[in-house]
C-alpha positions in Angstrom: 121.6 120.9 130.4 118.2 122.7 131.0 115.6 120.8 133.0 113.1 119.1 130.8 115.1 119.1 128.0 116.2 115.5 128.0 111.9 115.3 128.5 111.7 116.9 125.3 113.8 114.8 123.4 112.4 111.8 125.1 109.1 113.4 123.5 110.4 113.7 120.6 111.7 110.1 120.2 108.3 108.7 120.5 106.5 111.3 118.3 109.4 109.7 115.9 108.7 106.1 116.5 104.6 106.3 116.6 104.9 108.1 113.0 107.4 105.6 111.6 105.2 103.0 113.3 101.7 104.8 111.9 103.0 105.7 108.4 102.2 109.4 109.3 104.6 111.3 107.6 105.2 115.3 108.6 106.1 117.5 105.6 108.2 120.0 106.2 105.9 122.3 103.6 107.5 121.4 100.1 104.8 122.1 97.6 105.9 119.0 95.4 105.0 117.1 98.3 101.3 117.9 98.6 101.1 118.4 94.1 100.3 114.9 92.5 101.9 113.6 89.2 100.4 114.6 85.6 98.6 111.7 84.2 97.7 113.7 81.2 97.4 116.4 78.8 94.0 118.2 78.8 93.1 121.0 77.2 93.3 124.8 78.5 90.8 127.5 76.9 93.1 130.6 76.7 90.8 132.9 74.7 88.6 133.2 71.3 88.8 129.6 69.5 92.3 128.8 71.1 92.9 125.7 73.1 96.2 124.5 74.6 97.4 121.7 75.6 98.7 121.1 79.1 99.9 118.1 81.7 97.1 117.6 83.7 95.5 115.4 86.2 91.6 114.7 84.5 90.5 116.7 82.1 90.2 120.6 84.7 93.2 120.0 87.0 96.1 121.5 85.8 98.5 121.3 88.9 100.6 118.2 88.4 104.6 117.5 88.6 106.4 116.1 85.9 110.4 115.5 86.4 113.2 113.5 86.7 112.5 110.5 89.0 109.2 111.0 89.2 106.9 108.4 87.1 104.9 110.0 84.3 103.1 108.5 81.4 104.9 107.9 78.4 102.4 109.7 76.2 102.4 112.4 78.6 106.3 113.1 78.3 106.3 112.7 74.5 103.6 115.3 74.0 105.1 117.6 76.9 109.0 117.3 74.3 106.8 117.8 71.6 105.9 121.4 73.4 109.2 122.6 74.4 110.6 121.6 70.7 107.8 123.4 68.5 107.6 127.0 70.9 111.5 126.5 72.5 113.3 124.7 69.3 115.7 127.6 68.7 116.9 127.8 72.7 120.0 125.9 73.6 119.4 123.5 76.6 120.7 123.7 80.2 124.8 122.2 80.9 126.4 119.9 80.0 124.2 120.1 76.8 124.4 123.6 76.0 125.9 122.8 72.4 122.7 121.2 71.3 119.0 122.9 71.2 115.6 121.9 71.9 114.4 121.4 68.8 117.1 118.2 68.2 115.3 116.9 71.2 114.5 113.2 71.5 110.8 112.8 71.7 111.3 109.4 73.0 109.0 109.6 76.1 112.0 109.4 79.0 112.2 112.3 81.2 116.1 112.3 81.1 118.8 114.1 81.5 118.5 116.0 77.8 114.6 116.6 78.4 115.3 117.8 82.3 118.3 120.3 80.6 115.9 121.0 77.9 113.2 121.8 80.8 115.4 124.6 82.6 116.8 125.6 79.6 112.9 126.6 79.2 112.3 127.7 82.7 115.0 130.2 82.6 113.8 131.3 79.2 110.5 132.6 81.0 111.3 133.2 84.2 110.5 130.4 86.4 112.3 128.9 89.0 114.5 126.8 87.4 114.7 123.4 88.9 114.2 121.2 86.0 110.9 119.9 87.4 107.4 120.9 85.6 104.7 122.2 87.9 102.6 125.5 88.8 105.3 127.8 88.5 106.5 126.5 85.2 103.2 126.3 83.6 101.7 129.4 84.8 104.9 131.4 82.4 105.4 129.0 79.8 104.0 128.4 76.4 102.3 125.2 74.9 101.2 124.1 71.3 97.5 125.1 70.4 95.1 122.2 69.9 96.0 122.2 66.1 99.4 122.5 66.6 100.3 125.3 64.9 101.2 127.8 67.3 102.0 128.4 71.0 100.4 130.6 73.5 100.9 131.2 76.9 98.8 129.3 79.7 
């Protein structure tokens, strides 16, 4: 063993304990970890008289998570299925659901499995890492429905 390494570990231990003790917790520099839930849809000016819709936190900030696991207003996840079924309805979603398309897609507000395999179904579509989580790297390539919802433009 080197010398001072059983010093180290003892440091270690009590860096542990004072942060489990404190409530500090160290990230190890996930970006979902620092990005707070959507807690609605705002609008997005995108050019001319357009307007999108996107999940949003207030009415300006549009980096927000929505996902599996992760508590999102009902509305929220209604009007985000509502998206991905008008501009993705002809794209078949993720397995084990890959016989079934977006546009059959429950708008029921539950961001299950169906709506997650619809959401990478989506992602790969455009680009985007496909994790079946909504966030920064989804929006900034997909589409959403114009504030008339008519058509779909990209963010």
């Amino acid at each position: 063993m080197k010398e001072g390494s059983g010093l180290r570990r003892f440091g270690v231990g009590v860096a542990a304990v004072l942060m489990a003790v404190t409530g500090v917790v160290v990230s190890g520099g996930s970006a979902s970890a620092a990005t707070p839930l959507c807690d609605r849809m705002a609008s997005h000016h995108v050019g001319g008289n357009i307007d999108i819709l996107v999940p949003a936190i207030g009415a300006n900030r549009h980096t927000c998570l929505i996902g599996s696991g992760l508590v999102a207003n009902y509305k929220i996840v209604v009007q985000f299925q509502a998206t991905m079924v008008k501009c993705y309805g002809g794209l078949r979603l993720a397995s084990p659901y890959g016989d079934e398309f977006i546009r059959d897609l429950d708008m029921d507000g539950s961001f299950g499995p169906r709506t997650q395999a619809a959401l990478k179904a989506v992602q790969k579509s455009v680009g985007a890492t496909v994790d079946g989580s909504y966030g920064p790297n989804t929006r900034d390539r997909m589409k959403f429905v114009d504030n008339r919802d008519r058509y779909c433009y990209a963010y």
